[in-house]
VEXTORKE-164371 format. One record per residue: x, y, z of N, C-alpha, C in turn; chain; residue number from 1. Coordinates in steps of 0.1 Angstrom, whole numbers, plus 5000, padded with zeros to 4 digits. Example, Ala and Ser with C-alpha at 12.3 -4.5 7.8 and 13.67 -1.06 7.14 Angstrom:
<milos>
<milo n_c1="5132" n_c2="4943" n_c3="5078" ca_c1="5123" ca_c2="4955" ca_c3="5078" c_c1="5132" c_c2="4967" c_c3="5078" rose="A" bakol="1"/>
<milo n_c1="5128" n_c2="4978" n_c3="5071" ca_c1="5137" ca_c2="4989" ca_c3="5071" c_c1="5129" c_c2="5000" c_c3="5079" rose="A" bakol="2"/>
</milos>
This chain:
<milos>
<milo n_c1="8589" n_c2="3473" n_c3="5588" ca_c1="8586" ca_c2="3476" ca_c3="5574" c_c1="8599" c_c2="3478" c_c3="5566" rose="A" bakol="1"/>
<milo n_c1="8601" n_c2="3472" n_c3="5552" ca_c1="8609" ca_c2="3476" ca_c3="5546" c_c1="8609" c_c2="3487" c_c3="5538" rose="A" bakol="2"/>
<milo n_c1="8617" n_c2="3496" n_c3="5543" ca_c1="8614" ca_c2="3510" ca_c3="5537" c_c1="8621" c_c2="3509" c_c3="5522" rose="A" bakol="3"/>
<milo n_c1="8630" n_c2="3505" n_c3="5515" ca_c1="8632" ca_c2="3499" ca_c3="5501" c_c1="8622" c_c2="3493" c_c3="5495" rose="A" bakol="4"/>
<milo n_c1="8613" n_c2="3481" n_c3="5503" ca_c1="8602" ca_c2="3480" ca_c3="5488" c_c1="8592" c_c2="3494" c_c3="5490" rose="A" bakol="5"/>
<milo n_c1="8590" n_c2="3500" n_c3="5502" ca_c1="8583" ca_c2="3511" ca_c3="5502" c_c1="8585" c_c2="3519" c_c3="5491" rose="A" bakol="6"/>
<milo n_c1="8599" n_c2="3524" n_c3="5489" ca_c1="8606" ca_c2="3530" ca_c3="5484" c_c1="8598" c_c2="3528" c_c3="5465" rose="A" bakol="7"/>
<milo n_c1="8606" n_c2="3515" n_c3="5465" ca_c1="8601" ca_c2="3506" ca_c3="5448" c_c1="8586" c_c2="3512" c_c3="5449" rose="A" bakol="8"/>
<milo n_c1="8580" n_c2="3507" n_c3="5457" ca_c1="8563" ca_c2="3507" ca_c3="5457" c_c1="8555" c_c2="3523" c_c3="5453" rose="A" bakol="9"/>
<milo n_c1="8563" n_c2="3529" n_c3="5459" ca_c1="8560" ca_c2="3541" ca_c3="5458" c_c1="8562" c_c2="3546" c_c3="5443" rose="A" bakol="10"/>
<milo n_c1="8577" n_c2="3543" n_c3="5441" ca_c1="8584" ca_c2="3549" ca_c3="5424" c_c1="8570" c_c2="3540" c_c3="5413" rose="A" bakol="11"/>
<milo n_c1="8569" n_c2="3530" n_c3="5414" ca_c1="8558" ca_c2="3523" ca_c3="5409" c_c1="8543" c_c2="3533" c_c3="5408" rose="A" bakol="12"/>
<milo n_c1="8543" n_c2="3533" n_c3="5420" ca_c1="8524" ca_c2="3543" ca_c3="5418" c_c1="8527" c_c2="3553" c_c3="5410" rose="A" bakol="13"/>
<milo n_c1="8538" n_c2="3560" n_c3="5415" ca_c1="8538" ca_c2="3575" ca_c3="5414" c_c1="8545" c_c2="3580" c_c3="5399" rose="A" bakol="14"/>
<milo n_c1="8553" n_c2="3570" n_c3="5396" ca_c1="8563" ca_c2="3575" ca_c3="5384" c_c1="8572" c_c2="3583" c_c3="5390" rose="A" bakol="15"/>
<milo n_c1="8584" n_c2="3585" n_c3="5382" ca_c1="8593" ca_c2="3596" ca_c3="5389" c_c1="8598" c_c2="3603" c_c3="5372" rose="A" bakol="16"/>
<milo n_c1="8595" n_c2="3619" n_c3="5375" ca_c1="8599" ca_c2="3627" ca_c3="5364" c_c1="8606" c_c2="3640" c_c3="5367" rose="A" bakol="17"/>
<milo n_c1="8622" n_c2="3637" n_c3="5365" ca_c1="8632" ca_c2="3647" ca_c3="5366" c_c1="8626" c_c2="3661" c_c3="5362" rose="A" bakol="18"/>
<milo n_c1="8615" n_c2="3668" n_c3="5366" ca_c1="8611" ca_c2="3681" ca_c3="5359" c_c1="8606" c_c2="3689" c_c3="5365" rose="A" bakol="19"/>
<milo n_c1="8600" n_c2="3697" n_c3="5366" ca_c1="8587" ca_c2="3701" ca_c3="5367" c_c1="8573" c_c2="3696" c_c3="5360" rose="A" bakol="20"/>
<milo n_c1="8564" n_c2="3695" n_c3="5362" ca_c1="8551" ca_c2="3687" ca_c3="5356" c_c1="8540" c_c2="3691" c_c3="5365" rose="A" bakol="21"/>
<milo n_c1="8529" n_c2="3694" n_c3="5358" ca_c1="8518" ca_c2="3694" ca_c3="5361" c_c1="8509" c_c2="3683" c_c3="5365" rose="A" bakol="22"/>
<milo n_c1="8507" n_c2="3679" n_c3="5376" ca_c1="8499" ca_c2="3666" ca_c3="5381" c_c1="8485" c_c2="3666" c_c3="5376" rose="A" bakol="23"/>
<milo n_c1="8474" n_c2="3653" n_c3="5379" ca_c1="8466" ca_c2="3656" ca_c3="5369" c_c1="8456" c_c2="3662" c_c3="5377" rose="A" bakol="24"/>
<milo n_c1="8458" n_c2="3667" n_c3="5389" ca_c1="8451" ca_c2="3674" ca_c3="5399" c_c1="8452" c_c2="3692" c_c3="5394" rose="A" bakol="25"/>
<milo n_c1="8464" n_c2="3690" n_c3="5382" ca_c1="8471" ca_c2="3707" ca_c3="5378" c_c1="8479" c_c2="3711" c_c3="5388" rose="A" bakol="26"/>
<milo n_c1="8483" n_c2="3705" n_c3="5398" ca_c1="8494" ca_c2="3712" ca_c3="5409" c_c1="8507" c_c2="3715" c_c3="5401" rose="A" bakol="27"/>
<milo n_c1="8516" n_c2="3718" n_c3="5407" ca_c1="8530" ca_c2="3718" ca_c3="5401" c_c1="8537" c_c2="3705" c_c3="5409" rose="A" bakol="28"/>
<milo n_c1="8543" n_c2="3696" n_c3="5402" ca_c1="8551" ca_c2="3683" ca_c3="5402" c_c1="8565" c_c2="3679" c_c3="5402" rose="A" bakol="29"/>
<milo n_c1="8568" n_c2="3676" n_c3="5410" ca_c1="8583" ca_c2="3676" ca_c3="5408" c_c1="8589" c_c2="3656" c_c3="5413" rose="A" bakol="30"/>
<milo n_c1="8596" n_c2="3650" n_c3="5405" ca_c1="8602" ca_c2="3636" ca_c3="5411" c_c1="8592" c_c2="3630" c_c3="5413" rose="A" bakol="31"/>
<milo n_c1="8591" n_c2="3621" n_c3="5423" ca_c1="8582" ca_c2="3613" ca_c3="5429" c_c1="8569" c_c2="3612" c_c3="5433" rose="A" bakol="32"/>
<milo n_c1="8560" n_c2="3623" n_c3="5425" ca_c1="8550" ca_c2="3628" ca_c3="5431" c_c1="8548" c_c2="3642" c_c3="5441" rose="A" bakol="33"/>
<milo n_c1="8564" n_c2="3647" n_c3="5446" ca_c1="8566" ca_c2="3661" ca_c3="5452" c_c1="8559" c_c2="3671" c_c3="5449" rose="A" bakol="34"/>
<milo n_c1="8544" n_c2="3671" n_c3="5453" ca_c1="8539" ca_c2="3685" ca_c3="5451" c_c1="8546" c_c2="3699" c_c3="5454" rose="A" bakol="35"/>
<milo n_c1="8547" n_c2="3705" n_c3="5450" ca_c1="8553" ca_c2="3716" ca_c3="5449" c_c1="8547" c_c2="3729" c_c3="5456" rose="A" bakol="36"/>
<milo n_c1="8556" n_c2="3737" n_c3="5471" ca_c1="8547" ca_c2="3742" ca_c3="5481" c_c1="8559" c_c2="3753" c_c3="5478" rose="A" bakol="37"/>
<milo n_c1="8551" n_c2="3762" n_c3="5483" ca_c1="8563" ca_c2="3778" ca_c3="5482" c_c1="8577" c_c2="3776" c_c3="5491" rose="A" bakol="38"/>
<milo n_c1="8580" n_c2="3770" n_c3="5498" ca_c1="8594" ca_c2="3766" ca_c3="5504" c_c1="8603" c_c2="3760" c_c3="5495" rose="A" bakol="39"/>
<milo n_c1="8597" n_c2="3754" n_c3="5486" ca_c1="8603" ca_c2="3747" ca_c3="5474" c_c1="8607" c_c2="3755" c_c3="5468" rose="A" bakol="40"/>
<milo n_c1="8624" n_c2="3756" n_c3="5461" ca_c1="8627" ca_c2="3765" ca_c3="5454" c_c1="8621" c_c2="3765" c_c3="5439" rose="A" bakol="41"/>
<milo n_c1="8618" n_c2="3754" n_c3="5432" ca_c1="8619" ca_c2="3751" ca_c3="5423" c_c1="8596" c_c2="3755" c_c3="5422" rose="A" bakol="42"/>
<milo n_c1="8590" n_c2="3760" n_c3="5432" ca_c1="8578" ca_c2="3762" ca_c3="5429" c_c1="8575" c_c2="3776" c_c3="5416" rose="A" bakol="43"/>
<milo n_c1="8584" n_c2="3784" n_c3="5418" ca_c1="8582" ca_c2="3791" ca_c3="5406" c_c1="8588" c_c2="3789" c_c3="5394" rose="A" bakol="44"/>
<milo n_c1="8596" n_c2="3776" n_c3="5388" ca_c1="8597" ca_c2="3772" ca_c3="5378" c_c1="8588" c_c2="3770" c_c3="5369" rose="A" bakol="45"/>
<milo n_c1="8590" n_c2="3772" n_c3="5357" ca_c1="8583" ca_c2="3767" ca_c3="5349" c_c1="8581" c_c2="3753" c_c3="5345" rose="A" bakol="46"/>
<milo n_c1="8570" n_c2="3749" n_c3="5340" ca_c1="8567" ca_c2="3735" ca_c3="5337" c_c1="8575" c_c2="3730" c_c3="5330" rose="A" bakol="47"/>
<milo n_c1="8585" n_c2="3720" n_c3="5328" ca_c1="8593" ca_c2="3716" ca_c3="5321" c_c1="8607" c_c2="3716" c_c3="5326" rose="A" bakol="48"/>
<milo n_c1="8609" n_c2="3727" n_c3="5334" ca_c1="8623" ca_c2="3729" ca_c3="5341" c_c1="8629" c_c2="3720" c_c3="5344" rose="A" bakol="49"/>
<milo n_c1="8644" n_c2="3715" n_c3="5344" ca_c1="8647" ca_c2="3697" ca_c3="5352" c_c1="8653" c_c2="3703" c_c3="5365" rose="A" bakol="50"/>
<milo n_c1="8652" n_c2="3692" n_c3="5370" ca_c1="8659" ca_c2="3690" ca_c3="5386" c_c1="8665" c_c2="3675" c_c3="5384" rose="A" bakol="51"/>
<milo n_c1="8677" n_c2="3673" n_c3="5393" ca_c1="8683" ca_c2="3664" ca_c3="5390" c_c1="8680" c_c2="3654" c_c3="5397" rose="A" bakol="52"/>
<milo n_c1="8689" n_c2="3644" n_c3="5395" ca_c1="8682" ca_c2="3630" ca_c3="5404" c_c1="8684" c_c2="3634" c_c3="5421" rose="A" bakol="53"/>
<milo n_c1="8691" n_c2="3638" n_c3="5423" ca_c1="8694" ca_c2="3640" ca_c3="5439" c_c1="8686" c_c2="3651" c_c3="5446" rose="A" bakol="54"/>
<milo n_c1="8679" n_c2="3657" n_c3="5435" ca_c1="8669" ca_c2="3668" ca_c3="5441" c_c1="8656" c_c2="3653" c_c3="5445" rose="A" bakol="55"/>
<milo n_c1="8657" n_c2="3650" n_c3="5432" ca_c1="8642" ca_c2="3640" ca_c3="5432" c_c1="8647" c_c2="3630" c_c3="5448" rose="A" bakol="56"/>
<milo n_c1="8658" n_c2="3622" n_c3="5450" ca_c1="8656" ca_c2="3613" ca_c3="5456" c_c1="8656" c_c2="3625" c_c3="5475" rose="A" bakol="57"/>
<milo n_c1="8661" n_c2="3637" n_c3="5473" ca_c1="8661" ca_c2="3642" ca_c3="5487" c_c1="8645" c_c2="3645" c_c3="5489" rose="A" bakol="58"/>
<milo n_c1="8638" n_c2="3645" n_c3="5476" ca_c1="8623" ca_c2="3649" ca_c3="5482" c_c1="8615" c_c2="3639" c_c3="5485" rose="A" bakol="59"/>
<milo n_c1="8620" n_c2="3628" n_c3="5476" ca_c1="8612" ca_c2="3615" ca_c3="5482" c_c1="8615" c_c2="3610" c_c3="5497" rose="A" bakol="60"/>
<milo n_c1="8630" n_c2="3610" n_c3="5502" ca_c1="8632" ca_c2="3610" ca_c3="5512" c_c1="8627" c_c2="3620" c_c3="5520" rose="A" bakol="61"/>
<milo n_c1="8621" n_c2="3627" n_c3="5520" ca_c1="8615" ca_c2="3637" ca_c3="5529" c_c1="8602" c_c2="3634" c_c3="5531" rose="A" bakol="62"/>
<milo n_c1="8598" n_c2="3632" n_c3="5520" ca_c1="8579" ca_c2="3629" ca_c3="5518" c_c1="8579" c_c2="3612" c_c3="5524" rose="A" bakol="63"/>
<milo n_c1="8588" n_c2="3607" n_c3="5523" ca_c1="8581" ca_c2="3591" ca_c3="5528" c_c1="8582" c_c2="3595" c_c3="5541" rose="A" bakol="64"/>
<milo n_c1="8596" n_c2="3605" n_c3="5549" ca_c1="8596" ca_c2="3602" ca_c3="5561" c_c1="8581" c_c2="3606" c_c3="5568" rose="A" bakol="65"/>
<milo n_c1="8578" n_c2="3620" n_c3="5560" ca_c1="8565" ca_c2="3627" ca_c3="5564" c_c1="8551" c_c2="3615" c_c3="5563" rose="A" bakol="66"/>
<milo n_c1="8551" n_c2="3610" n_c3="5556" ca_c1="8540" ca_c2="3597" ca_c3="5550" c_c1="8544" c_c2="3585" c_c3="5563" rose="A" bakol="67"/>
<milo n_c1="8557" n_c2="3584" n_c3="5567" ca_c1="8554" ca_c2="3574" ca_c3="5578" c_c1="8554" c_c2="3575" c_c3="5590" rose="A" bakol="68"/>
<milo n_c1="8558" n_c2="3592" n_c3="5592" ca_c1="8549" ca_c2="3596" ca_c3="5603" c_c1="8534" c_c2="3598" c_c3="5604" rose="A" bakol="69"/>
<milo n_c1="8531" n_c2="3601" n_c3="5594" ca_c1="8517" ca_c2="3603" ca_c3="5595" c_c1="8512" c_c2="3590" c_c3="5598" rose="A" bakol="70"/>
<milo n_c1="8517" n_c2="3575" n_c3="5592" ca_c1="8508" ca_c2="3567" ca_c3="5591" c_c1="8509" c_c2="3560" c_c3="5604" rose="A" bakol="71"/>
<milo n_c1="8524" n_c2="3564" n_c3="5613" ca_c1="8525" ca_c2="3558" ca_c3="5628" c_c1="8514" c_c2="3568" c_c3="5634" rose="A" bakol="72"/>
<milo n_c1="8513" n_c2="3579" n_c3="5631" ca_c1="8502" ca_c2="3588" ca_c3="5642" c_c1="8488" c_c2="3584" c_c3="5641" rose="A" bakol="73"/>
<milo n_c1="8488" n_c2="3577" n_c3="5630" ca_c1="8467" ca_c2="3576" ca_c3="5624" c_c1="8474" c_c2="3566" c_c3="5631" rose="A" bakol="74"/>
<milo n_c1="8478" n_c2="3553" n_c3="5627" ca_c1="8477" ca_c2="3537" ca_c3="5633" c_c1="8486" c_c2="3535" c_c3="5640" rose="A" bakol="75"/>
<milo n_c1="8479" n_c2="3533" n_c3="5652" ca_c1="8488" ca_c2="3532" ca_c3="5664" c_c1="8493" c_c2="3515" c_c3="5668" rose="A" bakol="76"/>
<milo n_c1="8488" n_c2="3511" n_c3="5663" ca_c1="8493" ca_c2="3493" ca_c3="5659" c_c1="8501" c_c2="3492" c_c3="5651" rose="A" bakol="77"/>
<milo n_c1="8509" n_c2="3501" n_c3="5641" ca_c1="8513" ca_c2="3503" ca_c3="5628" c_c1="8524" c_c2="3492" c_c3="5630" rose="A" bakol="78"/>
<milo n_c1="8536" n_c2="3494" n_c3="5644" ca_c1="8545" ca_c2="3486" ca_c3="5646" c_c1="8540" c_c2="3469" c_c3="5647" rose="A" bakol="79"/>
<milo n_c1="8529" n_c2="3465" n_c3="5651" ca_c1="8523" ca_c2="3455" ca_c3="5657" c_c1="8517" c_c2="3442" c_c3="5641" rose="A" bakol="80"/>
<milo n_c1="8512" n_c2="3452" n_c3="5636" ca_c1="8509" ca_c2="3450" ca_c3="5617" c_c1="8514" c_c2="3441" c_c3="5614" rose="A" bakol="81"/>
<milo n_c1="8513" n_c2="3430" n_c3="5597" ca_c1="8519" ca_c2="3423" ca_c3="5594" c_c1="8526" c_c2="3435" c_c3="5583" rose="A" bakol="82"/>
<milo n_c1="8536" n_c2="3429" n_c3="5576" ca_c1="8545" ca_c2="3438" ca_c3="5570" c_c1="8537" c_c2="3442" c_c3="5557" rose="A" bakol="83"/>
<milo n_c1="8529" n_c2="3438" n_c3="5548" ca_c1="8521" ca_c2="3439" ca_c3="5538" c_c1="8509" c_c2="3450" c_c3="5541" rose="A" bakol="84"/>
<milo n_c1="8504" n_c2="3451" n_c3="5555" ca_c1="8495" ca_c2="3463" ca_c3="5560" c_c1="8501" c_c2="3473" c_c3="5563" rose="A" bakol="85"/>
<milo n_c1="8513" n_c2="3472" n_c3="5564" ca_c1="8523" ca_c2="3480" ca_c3="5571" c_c1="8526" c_c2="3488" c_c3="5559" rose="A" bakol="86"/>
<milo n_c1="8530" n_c2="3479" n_c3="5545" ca_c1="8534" ca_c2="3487" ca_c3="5533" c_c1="8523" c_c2="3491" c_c3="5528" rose="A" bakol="87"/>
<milo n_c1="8513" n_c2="3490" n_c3="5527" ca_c1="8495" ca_c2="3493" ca_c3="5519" c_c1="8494" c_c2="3509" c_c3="5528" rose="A" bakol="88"/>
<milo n_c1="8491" n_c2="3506" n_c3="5541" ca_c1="8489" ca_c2="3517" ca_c3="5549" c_c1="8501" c_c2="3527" c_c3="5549" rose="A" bakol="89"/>
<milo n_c1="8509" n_c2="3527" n_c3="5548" ca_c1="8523" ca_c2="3537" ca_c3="5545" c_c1="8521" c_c2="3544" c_c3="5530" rose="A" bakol="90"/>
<milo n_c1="8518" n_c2="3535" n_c3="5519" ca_c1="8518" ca_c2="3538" ca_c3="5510" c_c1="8504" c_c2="3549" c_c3="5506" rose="A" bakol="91"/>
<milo n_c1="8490" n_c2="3543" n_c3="5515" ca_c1="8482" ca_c2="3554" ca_c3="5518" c_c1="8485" c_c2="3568" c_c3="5521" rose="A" bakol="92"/>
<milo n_c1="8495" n_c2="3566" n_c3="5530" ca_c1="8493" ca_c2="3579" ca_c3="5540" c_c1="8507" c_c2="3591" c_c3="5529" rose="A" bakol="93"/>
<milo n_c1="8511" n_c2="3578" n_c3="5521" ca_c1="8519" ca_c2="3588" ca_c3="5509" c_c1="8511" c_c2="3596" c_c3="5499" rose="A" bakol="94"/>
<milo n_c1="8502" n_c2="3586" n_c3="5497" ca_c1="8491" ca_c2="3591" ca_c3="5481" c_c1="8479" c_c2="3606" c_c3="5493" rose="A" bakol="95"/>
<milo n_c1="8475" n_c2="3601" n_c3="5502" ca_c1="8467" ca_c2="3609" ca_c3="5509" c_c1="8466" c_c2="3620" c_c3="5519" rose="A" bakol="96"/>
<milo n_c1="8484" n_c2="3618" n_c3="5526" ca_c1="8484" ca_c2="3629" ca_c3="5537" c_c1="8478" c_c2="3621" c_c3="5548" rose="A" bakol="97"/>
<milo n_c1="8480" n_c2="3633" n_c3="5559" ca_c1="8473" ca_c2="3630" ca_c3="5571" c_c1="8459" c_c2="3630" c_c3="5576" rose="A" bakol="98"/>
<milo n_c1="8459" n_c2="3643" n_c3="5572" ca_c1="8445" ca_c2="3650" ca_c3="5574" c_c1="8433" c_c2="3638" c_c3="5566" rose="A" bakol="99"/>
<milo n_c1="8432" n_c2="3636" n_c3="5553" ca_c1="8425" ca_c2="3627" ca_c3="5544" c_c1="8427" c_c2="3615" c_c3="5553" rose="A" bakol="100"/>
<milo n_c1="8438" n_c2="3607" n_c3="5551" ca_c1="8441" ca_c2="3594" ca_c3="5560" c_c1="8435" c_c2="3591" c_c3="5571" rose="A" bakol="101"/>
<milo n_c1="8429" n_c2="3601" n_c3="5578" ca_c1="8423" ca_c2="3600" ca_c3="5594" c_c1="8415" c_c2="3601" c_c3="5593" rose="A" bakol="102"/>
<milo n_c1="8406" n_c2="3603" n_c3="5582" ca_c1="8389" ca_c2="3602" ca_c3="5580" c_c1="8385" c_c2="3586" c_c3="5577" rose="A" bakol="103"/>
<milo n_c1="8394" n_c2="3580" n_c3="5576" ca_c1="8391" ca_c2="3568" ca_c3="5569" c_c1="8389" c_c2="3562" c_c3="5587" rose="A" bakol="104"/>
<milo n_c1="8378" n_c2="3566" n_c3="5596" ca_c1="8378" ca_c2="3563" ca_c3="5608" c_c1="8373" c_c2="3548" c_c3="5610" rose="A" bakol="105"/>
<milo n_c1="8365" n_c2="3539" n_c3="5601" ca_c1="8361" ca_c2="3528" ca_c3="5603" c_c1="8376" c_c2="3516" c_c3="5598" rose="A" bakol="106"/>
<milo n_c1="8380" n_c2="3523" n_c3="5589" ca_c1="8394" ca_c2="3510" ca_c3="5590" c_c1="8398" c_c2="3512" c_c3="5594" rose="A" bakol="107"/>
<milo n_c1="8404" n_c2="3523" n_c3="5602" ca_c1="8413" ca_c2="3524" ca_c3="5615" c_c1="8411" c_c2="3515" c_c3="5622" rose="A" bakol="108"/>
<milo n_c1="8397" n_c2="3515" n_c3="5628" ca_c1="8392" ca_c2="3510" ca_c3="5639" c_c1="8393" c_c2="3491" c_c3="5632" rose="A" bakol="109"/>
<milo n_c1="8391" n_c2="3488" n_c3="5625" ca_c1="8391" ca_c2="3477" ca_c3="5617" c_c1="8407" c_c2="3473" c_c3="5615" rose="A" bakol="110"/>
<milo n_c1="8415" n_c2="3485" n_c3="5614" ca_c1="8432" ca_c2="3479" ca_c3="5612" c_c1="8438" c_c2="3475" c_c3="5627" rose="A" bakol="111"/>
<milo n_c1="8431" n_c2="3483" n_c3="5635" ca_c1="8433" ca_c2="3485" ca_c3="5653" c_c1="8429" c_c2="3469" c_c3="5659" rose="A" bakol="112"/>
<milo n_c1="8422" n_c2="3464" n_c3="5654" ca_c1="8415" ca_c2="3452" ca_c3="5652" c_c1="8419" c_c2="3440" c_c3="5645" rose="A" bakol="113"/>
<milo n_c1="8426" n_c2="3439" n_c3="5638" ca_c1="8436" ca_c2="3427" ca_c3="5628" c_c1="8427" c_c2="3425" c_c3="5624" rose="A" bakol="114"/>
<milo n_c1="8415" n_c2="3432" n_c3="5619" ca_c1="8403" ca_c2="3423" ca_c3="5609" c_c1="8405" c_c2="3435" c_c3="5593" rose="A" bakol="115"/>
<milo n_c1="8414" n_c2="3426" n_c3="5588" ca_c1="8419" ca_c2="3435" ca_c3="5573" c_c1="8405" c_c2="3434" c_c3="5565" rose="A" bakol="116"/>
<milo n_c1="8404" n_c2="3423" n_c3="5565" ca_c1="8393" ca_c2="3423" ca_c3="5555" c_c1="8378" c_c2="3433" c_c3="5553" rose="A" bakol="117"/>
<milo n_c1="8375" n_c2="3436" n_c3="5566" ca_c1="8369" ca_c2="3446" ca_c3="5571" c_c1="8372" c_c2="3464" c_c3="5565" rose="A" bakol="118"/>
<milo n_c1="8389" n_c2="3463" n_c3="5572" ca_c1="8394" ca_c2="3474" ca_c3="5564" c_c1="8394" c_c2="3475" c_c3="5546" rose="A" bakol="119"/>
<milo n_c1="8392" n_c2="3467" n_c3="5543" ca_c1="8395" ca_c2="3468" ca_c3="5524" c_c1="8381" c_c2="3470" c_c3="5521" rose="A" bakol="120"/>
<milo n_c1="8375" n_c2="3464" n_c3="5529" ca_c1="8357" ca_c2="3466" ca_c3="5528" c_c1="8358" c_c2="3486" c_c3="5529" rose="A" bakol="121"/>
<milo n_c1="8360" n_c2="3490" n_c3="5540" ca_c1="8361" ca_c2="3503" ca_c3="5542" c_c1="8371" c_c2="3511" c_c3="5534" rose="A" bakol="122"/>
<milo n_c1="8380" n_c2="3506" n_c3="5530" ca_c1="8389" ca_c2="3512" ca_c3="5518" c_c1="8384" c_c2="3520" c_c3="5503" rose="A" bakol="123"/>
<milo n_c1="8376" n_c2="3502" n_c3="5503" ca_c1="8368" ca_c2="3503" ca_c3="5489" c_c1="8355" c_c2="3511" c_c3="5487" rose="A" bakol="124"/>
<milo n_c1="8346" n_c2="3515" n_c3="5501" ca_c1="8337" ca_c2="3525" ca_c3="5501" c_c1="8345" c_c2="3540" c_c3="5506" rose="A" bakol="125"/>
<milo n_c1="8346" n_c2="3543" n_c3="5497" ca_c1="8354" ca_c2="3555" ca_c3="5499" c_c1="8355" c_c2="3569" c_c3="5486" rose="A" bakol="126"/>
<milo n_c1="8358" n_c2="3578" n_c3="5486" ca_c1="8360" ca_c2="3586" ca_c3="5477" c_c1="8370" c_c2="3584" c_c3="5470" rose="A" bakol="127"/>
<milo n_c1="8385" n_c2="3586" n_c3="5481" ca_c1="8397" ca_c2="3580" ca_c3="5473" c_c1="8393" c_c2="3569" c_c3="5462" rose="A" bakol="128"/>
<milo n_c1="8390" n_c2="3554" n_c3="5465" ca_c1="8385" ca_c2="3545" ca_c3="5456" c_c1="8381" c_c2="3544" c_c3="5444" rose="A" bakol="129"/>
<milo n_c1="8371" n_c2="3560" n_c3="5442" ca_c1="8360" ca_c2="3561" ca_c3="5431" c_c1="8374" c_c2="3572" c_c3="5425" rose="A" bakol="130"/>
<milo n_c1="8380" n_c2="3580" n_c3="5429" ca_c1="8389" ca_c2="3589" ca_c3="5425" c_c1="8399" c_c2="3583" c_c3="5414" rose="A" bakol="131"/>
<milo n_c1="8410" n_c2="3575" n_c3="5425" ca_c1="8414" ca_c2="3563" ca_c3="5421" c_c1="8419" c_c2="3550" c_c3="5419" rose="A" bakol="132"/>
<milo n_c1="8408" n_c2="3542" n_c3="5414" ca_c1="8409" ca_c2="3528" ca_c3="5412" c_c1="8418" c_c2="3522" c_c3="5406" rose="A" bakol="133"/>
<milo n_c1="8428" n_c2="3526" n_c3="5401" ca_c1="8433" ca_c2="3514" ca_c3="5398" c_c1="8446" c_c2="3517" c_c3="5409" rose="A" bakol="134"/>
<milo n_c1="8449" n_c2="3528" n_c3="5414" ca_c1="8457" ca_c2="3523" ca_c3="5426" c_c1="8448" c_c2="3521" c_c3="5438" rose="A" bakol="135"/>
<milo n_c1="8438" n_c2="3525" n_c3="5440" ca_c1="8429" ca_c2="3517" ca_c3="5454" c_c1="8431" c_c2="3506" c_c3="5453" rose="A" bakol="136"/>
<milo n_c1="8424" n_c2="3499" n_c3="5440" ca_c1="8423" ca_c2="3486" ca_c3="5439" c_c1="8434" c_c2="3473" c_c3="5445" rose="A" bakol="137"/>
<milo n_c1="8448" n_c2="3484" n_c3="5434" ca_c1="8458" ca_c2="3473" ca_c3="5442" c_c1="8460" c_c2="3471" c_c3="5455" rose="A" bakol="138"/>
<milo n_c1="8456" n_c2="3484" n_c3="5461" ca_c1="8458" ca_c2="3484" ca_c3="5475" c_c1="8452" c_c2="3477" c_c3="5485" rose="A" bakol="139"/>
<milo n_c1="8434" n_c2="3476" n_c3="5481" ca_c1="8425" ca_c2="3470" ca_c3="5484" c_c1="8423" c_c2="3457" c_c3="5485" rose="A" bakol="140"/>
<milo n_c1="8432" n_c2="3452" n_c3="5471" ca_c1="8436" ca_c2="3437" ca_c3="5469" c_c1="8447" c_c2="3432" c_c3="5480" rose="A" bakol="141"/>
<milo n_c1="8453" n_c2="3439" n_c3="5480" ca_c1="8464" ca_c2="3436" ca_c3="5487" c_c1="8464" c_c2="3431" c_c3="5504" rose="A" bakol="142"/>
<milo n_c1="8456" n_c2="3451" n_c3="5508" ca_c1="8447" ca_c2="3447" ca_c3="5527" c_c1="8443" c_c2="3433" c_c3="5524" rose="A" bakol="143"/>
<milo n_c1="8433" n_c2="3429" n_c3="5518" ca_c1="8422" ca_c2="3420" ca_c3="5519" c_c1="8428" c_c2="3406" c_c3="5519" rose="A" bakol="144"/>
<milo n_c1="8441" n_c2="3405" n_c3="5511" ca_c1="8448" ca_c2="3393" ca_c3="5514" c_c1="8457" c_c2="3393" c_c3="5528" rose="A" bakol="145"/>
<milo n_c1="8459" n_c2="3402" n_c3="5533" ca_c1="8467" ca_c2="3399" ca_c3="5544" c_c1="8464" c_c2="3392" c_c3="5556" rose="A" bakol="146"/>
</milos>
């Protein structure tokens, strides 16, 4: 997997905002999507506060590494994948975590299986999906061509 378009793919979903920001979940927000957890110095900042680019790119780097462990621990074929499932599923386990990512137990079993299309079927019956579509979708589009 190329961890650079991951990288692009990700800055694309997610936006990246040098600040503090409230996500539309209301969490506290930081760069690339960095939800903001008490270890984080910048969690008791106020909304608006900036962080600079090297804060933003050391958190992204931390969160993809954590997102591509997770997505080697759920899919254990992950290495075996064509490179397009490899970036869809990575890119999951960035928007979702682990915990969430591993309920999705019928595309596993369907990605464990090289039958994608199966999996985008099970992608697309989903909560995340109905949450949100218009990044499921691309996602969904994407499994289903591979």
């Amino acid at each position: 997997m190329n961890t650079a378009d991951l990288i692009s793919e990700i800055k694309a979903e997610e936006g990246e905002l040098l600040q503090v920001y409230l996500c539309p979940a209301g969490y506290k927000t930081v760069g690339v999507g960095h939800k903001l957890v008490p270890a984080d110095p910048e969690y008791d900042w106020p909304v608006g506060a900036p962080i600079t680019q090297g804060r933003s790119d050391e958190l992204l780097e931390r969160d993809l590494s954590i997102a591509l462990a997770d997505a080697y621990w759920t899919f254990s074929n992950l290495n075996e994948l064509p490179d397009e499932a490899q970036l869809v599923l990575a890119n999951m386990a960035f928007n979702l975590g682990r915990v969430r990512l591993s309920k999705f137990a019928k595309m596993k079993r369907a990605v464990e299986s090289f039958n994608f299309s199966a999996a985008a079927d099970e992608m697309q019956d989903s909560l995340w999906a109905r949450q949100l579509p218009a990044r499921s979708g691309r996602l969904i589009n994407r499994m289903r061509n591979v």
